[in-house]
C-alpha positions as CSV (number, residue, x, y, z in Angstrom):
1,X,0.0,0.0,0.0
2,X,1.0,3.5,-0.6
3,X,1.8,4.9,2.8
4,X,4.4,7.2,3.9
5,X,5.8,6.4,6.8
6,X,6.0,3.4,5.9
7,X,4.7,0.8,8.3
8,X,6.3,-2.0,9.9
9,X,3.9,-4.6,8.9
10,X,1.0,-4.1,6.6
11,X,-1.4,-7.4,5.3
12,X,-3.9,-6.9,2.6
13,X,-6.9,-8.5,3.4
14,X,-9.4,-9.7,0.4
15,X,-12.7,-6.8,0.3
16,X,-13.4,-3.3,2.2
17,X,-15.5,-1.1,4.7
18,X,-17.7,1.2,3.5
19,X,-17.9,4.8,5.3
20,X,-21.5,6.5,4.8
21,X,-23.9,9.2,7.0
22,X,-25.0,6.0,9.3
23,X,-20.9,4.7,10.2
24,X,-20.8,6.0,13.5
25,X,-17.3,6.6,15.9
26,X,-16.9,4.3,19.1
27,X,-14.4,6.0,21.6
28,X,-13.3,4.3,24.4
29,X,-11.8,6.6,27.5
30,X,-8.7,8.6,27.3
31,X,-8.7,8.5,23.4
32,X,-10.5,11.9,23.0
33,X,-7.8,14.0,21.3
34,X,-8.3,11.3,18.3
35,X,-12.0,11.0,18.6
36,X,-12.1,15.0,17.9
37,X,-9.4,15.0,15.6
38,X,-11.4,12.6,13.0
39,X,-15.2,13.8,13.7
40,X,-13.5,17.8,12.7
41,X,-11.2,17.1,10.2
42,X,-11.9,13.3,8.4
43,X,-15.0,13.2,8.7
44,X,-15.3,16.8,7.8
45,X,-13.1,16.4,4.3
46,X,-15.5,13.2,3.6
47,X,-19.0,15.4,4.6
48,X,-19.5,12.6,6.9
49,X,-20.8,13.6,10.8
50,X,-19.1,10.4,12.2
51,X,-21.8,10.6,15.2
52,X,-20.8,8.5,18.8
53,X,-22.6,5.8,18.7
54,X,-22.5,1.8,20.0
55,X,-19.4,-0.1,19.6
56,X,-21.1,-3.0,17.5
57,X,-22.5,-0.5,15.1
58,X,-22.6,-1.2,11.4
59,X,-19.1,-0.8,10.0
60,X,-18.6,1.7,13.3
61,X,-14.8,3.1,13.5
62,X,-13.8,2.1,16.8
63,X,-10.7,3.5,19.1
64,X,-9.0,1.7,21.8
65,X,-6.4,1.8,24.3
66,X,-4.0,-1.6,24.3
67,X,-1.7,-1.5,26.9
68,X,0.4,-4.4,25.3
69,X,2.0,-1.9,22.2
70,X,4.7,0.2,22.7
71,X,3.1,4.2,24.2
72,X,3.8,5.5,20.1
73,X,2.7,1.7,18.6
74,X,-0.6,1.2,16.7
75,X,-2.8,-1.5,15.5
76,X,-4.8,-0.6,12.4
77,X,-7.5,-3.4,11.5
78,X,-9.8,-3.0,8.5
79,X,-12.1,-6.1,8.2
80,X,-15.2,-6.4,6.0
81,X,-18.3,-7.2,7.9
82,X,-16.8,-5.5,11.5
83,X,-15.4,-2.2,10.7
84,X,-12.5,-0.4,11.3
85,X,-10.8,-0.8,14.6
86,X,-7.4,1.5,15.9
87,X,-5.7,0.3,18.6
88,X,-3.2,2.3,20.3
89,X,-0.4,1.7,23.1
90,X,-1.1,5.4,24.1
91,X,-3.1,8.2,23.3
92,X,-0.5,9.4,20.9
93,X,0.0,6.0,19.4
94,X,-3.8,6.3,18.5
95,X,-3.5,9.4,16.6
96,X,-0.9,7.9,14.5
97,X,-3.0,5.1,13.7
98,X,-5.8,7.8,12.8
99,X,-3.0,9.1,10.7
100,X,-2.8,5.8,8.5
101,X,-6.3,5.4,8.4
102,X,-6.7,8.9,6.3
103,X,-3.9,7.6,4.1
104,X,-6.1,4.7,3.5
105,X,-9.2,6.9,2.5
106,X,-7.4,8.7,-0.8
107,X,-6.3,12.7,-1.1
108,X,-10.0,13.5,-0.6
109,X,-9.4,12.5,2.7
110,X,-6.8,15.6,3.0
111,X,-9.2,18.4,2.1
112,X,-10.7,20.9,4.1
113,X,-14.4,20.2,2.7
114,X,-15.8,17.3,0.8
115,X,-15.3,18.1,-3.0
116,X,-17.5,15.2,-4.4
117,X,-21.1,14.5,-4.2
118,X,-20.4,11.0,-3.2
119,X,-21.4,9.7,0.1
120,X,-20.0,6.7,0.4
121,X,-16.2,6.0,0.5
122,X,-14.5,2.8,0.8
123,X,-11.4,1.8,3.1
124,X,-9.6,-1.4,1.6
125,X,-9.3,-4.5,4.5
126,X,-6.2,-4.5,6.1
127,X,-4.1,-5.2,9.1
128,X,-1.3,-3.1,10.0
129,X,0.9,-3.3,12.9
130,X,3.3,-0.2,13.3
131,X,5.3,1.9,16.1
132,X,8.3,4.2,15.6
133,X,11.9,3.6,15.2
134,X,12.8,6.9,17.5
135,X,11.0,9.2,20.2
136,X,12.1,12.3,19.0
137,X,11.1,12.9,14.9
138,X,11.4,16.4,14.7
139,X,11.1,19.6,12.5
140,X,12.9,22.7,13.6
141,X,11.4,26.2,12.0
142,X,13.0,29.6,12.1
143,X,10.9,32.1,12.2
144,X,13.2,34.8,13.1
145,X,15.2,35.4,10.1
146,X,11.8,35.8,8.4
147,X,8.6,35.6,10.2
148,X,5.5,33.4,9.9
149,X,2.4,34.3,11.2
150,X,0.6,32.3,13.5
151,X,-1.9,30.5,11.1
152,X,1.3,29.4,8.8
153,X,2.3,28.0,12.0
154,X,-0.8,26.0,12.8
155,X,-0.6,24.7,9.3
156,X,3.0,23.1,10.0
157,X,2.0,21.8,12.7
158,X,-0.7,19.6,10.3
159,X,1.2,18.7,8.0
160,X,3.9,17.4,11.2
161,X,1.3,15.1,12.1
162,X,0.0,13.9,8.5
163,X,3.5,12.8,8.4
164,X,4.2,11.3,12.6
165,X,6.5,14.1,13.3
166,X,6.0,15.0,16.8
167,X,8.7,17.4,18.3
168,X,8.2,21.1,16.7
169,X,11.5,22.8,17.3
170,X,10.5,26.5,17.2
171,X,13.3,29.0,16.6
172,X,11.7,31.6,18.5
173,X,15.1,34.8,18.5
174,X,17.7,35.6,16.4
175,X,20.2,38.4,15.7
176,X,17.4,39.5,13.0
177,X,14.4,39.3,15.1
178,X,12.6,38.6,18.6
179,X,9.5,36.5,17.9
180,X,8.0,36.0,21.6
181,X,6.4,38.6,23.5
182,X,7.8,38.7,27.4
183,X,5.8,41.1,29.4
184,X,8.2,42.1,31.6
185,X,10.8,43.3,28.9
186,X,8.2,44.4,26.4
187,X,11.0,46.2,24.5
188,X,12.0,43.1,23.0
189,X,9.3,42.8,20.4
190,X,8.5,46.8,20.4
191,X,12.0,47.3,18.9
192,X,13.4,44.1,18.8
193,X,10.6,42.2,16.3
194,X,11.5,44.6,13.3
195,X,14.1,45.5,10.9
196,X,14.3,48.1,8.8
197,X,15.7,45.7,5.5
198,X,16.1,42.5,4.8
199,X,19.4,41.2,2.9
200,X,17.4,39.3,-0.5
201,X,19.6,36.0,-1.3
202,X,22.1,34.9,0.4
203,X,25.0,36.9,2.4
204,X,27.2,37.1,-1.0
205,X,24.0,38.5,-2.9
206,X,24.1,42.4,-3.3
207,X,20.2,42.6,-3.3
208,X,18.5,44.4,-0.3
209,X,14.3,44.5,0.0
210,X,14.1,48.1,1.1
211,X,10.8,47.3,3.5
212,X,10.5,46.9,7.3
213,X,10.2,43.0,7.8
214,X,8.9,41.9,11.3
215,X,6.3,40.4,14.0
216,X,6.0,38.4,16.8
217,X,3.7,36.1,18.8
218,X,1.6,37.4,21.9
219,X,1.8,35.0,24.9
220,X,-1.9,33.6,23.7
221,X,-0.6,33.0,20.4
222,X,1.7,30.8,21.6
223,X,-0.7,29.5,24.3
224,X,-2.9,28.6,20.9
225,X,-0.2,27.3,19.4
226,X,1.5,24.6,22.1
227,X,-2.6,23.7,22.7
228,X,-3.2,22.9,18.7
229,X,0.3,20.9,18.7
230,X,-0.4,19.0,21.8
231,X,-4.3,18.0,20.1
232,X,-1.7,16.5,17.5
233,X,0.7,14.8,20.0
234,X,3.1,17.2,19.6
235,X,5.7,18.7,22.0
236,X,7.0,22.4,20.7
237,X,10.3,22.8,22.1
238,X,11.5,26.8,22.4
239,X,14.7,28.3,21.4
240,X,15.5,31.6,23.2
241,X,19.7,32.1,21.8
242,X,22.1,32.6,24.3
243,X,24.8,34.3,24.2
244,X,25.4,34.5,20.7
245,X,22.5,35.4,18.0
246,X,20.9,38.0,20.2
247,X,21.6,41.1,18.7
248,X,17.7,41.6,18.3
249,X,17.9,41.9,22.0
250,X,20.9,44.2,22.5
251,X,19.2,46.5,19.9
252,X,16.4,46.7,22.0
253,X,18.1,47.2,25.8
254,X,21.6,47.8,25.3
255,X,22.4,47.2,28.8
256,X,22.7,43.7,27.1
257,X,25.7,43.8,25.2
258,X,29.7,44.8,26.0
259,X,29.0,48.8,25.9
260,X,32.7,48.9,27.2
261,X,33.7,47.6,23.3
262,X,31.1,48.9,21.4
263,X,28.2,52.0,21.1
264,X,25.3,49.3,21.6
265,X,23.1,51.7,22.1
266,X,24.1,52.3,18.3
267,X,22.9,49.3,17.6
268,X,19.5,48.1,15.5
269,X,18.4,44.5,14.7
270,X,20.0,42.9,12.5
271,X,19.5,43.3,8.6
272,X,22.2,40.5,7.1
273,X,22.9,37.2,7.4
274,X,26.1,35.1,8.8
275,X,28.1,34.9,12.4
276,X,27.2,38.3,14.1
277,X,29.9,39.7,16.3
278,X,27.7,41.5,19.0
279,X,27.1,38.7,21.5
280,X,25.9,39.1,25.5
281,X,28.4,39.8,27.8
282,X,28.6,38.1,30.7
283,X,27.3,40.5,33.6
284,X,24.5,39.4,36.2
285,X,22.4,41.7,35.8
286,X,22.5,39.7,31.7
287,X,21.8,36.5,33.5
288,X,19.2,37.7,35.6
289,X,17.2,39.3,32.7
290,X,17.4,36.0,30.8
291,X,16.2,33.8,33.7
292,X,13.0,36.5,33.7
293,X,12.9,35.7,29.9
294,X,13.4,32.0,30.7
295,X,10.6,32.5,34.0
296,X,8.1,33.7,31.1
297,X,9.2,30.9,28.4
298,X,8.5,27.5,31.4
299,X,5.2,29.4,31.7
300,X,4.2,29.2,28.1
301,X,5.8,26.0,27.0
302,X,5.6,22.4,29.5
303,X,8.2,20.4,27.5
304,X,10.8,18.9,29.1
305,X,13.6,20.6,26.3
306,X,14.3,24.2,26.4
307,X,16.7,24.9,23.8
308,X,19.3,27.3,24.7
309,X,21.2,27.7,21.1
310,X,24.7,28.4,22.1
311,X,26.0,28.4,18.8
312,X,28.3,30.5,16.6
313,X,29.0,32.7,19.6
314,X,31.5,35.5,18.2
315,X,34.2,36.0,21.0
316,X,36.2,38.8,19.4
317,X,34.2,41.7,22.0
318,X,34.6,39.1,25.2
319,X,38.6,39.2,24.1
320,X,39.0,42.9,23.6
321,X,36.5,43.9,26.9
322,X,38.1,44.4,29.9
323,X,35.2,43.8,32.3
324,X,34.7,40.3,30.1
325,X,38.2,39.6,31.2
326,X,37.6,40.7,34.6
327,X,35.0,38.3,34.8
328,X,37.3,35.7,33.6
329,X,39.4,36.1,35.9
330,X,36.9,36.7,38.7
331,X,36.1,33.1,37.9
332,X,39.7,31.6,37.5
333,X,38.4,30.6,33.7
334,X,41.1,29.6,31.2
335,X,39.4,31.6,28.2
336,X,36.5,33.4,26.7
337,X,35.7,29.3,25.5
338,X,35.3,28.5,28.9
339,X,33.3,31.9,29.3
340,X,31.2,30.4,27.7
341,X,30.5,27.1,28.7
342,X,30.1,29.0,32.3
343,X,27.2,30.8,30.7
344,X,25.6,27.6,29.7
345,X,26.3,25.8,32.3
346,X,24.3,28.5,34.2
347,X,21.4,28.2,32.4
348,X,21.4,24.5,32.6
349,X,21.5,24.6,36.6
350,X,18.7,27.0,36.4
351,X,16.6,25.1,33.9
352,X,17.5,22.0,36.3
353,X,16.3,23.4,39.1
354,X,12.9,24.1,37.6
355,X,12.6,20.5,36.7
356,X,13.0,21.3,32.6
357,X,16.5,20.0,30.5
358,X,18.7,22.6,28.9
359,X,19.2,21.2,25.3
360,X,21.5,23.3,22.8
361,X,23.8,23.4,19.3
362,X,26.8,20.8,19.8
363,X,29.0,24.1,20.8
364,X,27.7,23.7,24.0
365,X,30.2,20.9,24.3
366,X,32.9,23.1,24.2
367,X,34.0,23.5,27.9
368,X,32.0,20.5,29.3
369,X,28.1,19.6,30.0
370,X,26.3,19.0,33.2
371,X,24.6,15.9,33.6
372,X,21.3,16.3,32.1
373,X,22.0,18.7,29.6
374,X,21.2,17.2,25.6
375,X,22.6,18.1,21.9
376,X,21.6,19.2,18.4
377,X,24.0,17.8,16.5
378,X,24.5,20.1,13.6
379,X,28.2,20.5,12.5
380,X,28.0,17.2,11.5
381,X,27.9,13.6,13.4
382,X,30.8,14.4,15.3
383,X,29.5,16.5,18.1
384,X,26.4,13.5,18.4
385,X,29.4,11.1,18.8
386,X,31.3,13.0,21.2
387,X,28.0,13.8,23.4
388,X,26.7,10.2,23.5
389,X,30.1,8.7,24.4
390,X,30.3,11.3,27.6
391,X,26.5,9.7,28.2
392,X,24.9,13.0,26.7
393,X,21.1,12.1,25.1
394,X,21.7,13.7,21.4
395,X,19.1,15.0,18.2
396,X,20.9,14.0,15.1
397,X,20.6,16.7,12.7
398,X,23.9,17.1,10.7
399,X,23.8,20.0,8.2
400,X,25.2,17.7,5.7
401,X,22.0,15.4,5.3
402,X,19.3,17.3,6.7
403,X,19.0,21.2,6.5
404,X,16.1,21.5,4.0
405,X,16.8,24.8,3.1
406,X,19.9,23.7,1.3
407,X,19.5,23.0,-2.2
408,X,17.7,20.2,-3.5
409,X,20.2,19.6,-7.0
410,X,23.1,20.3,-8.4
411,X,22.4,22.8,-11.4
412,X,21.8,26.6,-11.4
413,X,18.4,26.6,-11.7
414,X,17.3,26.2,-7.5
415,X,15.8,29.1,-6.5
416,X,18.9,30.3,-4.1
417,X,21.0,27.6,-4.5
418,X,23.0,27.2,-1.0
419,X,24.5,24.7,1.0
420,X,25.1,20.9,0.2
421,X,23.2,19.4,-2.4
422,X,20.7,16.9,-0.8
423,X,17.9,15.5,-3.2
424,X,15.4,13.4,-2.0
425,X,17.4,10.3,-2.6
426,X,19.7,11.5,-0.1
427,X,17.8,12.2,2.5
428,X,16.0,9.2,2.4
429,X,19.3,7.3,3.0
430,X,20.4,9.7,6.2
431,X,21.5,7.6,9.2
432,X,21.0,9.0,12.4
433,X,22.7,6.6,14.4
434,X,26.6,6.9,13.3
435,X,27.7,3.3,13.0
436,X,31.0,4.4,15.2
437,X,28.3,4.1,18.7
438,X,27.9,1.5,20.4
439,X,24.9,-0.1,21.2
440,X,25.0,1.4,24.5
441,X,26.1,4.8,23.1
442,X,23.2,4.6,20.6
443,X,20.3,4.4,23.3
444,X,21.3,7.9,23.9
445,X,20.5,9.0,20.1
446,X,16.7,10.4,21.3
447,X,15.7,10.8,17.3
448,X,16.8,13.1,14.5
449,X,15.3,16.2,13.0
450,X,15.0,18.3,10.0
451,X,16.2,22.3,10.2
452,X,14.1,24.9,8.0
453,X,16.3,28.0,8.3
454,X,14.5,30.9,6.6
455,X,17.4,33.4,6.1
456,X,16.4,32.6,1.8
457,X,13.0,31.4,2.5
458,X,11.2,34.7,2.6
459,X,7.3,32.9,2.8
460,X,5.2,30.5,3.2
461,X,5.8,29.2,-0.4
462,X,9.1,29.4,-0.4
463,X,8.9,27.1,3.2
464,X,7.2,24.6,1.1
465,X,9.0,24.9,-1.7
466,X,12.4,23.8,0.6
467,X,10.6,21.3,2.9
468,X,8.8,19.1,0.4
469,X,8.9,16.8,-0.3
470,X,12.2,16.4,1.3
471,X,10.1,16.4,4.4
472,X,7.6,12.9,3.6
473,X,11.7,11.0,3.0
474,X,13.0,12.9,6.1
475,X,9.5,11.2,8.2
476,X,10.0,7.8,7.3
477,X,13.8,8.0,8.2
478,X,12.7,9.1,11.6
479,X,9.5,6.6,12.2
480,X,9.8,3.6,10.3
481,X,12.4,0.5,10.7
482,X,15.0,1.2,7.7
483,X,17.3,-1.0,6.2
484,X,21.1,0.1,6.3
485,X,20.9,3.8,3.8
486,X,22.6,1.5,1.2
487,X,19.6,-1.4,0.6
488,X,17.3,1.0,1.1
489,X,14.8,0.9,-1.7
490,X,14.2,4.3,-2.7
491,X,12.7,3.4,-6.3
492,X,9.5,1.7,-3.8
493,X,9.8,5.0,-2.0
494,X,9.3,7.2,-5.3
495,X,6.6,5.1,-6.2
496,X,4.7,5.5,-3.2
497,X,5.2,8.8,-3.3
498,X,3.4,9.0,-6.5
499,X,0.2,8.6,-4.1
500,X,1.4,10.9,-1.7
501,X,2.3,14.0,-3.8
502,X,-2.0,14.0,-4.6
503,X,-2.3,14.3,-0.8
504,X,0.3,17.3,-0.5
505,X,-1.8,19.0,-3.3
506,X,-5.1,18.5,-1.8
507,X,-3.1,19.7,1.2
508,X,-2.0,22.6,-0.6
509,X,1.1,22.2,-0.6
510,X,3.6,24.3,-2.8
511,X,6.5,21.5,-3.1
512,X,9.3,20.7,-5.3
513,X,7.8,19.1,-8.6
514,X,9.6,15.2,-8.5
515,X,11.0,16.3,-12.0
516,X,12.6,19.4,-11.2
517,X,12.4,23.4,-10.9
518,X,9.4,25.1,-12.0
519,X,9.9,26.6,-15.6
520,X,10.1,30.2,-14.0
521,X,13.0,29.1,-11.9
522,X,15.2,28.1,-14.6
523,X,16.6,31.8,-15.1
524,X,19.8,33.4,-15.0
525,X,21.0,36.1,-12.3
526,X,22.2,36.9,-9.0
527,X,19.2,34.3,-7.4
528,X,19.3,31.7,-10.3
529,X,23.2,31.1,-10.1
530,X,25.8,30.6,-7.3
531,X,27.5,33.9,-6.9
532,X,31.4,33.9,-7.7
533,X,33.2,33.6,-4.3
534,X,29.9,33.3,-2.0
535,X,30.5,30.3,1.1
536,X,29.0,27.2,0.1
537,X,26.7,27.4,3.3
538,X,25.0,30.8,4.5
């Protein structure tokens, strides 16, 4: 069958259930965020009411709890003359099992509002037994080099769960924009959610938009937000950056950054794209304004991850301050490295204490983790390796294999053709688990993810564009049980994607056509062709 995830094991049976205005939905306790999910939107796309009714009802869709499969692990059975039944080991299990079953029902099943006059729509008998490979299948959006409004959002997080993806990674602050509204430092979205330009390509490209860019989410908007991703199983892990990426913050209270070095109160958010030199400096009164930032954030979001960033933090002003160097030596610290890794390691106490784990960009390595603390593995498998030997729980997601807003071929004709060249094929044979580990090393390998960065992905389309269908590979990589990346069989995969490309259009989804650029794209110019000299990676 055409299904993406793939499941583990799937056995056609010989006939079909039909789905008409008298099928009604049997829900047994605790599987209510399922039940809700296909009465509003299956049974809505089919223009069928799915009403409650009694659990021997004529071919009645019926939803259990089964204790024996793993929390994520479903049961699927379609069987002519019973109905459909969806077993799950766990509410969340369950909705994946609801996730199959729409698969099962065609792309009509993936619109907003029946499009046919037909009332009656057939599921083909089956039996499917499936659960996922890892805990942690993840897609990690920026929305601070260019901002998405909160129904874009929403949106993501459907088409996350079309495809069992359940950790949203939301890059929430940058050095080019604050997205989160904290009441007690209001400033930071005031001043700090704007920017007067936006650099158009990437850093090498001498194109500027001459227009403000901005926005940011109000604390209900991301109330919504974590409540429509947890209906969906979801966990939305926040990144506030720390200590590097924040001039969006200094530009809004200076008091931030290393006045002693620089005019901060000079400064404005950030208009380009790169390593930005203007980084924190390492005062208390800094600290203490993050932990009311950080105060605000474990109010709005219950995951166990809060994502510090710690990445690509310049160190030229900490060198050249004196009362950086002070504090250095205040703390009888080798260097401004282990500056640093003291400005993590404070965080991670204080997330610690509050009963939350700090999780943050494989830099945090640098200087040594406390116990609990976890990695994004992004320069590469190395920093996964090094973590989960010291008995660090790692997220691969290695720039290399899975940044989807890197190019998707080799040619000139990508829209803004960065980074490494990853098609489809290529994603669809990343590894997460780097065959150096052990088998004890592995366990701590939580899952993988997929990064979005937006610095060339200026809308929703553009998102899309970059995601898909990279995105449906990247999903059964994470859920389903693989073969090694070489005997996988990715011609199987491109044909069940054949199926799955008419659900991404009745989803609306503006992806990369399987055979290439649209006709529009293949044009010369700054944004058709790499740019003499430019960095292979922005």
């Amino acid at each position: 069958m055409e299904l993406i995830p793939a499941p583990r094991a799937v056995e056609g049976l010989r006939g079909g259930v039909p789905l008409d205005g008298d099928t009604v939905l049997w829900a047994a306790p605790g599987t209510g965020t399922t039940e809700r999910w296909l009465r509003a939107t299956l049974g809505t796309a089919l223009g069928l009411p799915l009403p409650p009714g009694p659990e021997d009802g004529r071919n009645a869709v019926r939803l259990y709890l089964d204790e024996t499969l793993k929390p994520e692990g479903y049961t699927l059975g379609v069987t002519a003359g019973r109905g459909v039944d969806i077993r799950g080991g766990g509410a969340a299990g369950l909705f994946w099992g609801a996730q199959t079953f729409r698969q099962l029902l065609g792309p009509e099943a993936f619109r907003r509002a029946p499009v046919t006059a037909k009332r009656e729509w057939e599921v083909p008998a089956v039996t499917i037994h499936d659960a996922p490979r890892f805990r942690w299948r993840g897609l990690m959006l920026d929305v601070a080099r260019h901002f998405m409004p909160k129904d874009g959002v929403l949106r993501y997080l459907d088409l996350m769960a079309a495809h069992k993806l359940n950790v949203f990674h939301f890059h929430l602050t940058d050095d080019q924009g604050w997205r989160l509204e904290i009441k007690r430092h209001p400033r930071l979205t005031e001043v700090g959610s704007w920017r007067a330009r936006t650099k158009f390509g990437h850093r090498a490209s001498p194109l500027w938009e001459e227009k403000p860019h901005g926005g940011f989410y109000t604390q209900d908007d991301i109330r919504e937000i974590v409540a429509y991703a947890a209906e969906r199983h979801i966990t939305v892990v926040p990144e506030i950056d720390v200590p590097g990426h924040s001039q969006s913050a200094i530009a809004a209270y200076p008091q931030l950054g290393n006045s002693d070095v620089i005019d901060t109160a000079a400064l404005t958010v950030w208009d380009d794209w790169g390593v930005c030199r203007n980084v924190l400096a390492p005062t208390d009164d800094v600290l203490r304004f993050y932990e009311g930032v950080f105060e605000e954030v474990l109010e709005l979001f219950p995951s166990e991850f809060v994502h510090i960033g710690g990445d690509e933090c310049a160190k030229d002003q900490w060198r050249q301050s004196p009362a950086a160097q002070a504090r250095i030596a205040e703390l009888g610290l080798a260097d401004e490295d282990a500056l640093q890794s003291w400005f993590v390691r404070h965080f991670d106490t204080w997330l610690t204490a509050r009963g939350r784990r700090l999780i943050g960009w494989d830099e945090i390595l640098e200087g040594g983790l406390a116990e609990g603390a976890a990695v994004s593995s992004w320069r590469g498998y190395a920093g996964g390796i090094t973590a989960a030997r010291a008995g660090h729980d790692v997220v691969m997601c290695p720039e290399q294999q899975v940044y989807l807003d890197h190019r998707q071929s080799g040619g000139a004709d990508e829209p803004v053709p960065i980074g490494y060249v990853r098609t489809l094929e290529d994603v669809y044979r990343f590894e997460p688990v780097p065959p150096q580990l052990t088998e004890e090393q592995a366990r701590h390998v939580l899952g993988t993810q997929a990064n979005v960065w937006t610095e060339v992905t200026e809308d929703q389309a553009r998102v899309d564009y970059q995601t898909f269908p990279r995105l449906a590979a990247f999903a059964e990589v994470a859920w389903s049980a693989l073969p090694a990346p070489a005997d996988r069989d990715f011609a199987d995969f491109e044909r069940r994607m054949t199926a799955h490309y008419r659900r991404l259009d009745a989803l609306g989804v503006a992806y990369r056509p399987p055979t290439g650029p649209w006709p529009w794209q293949r044009r010369p110019g700054v944004l058709g062709r790499p740019i003499e000299g430019a960095p292979p990676n922005v």
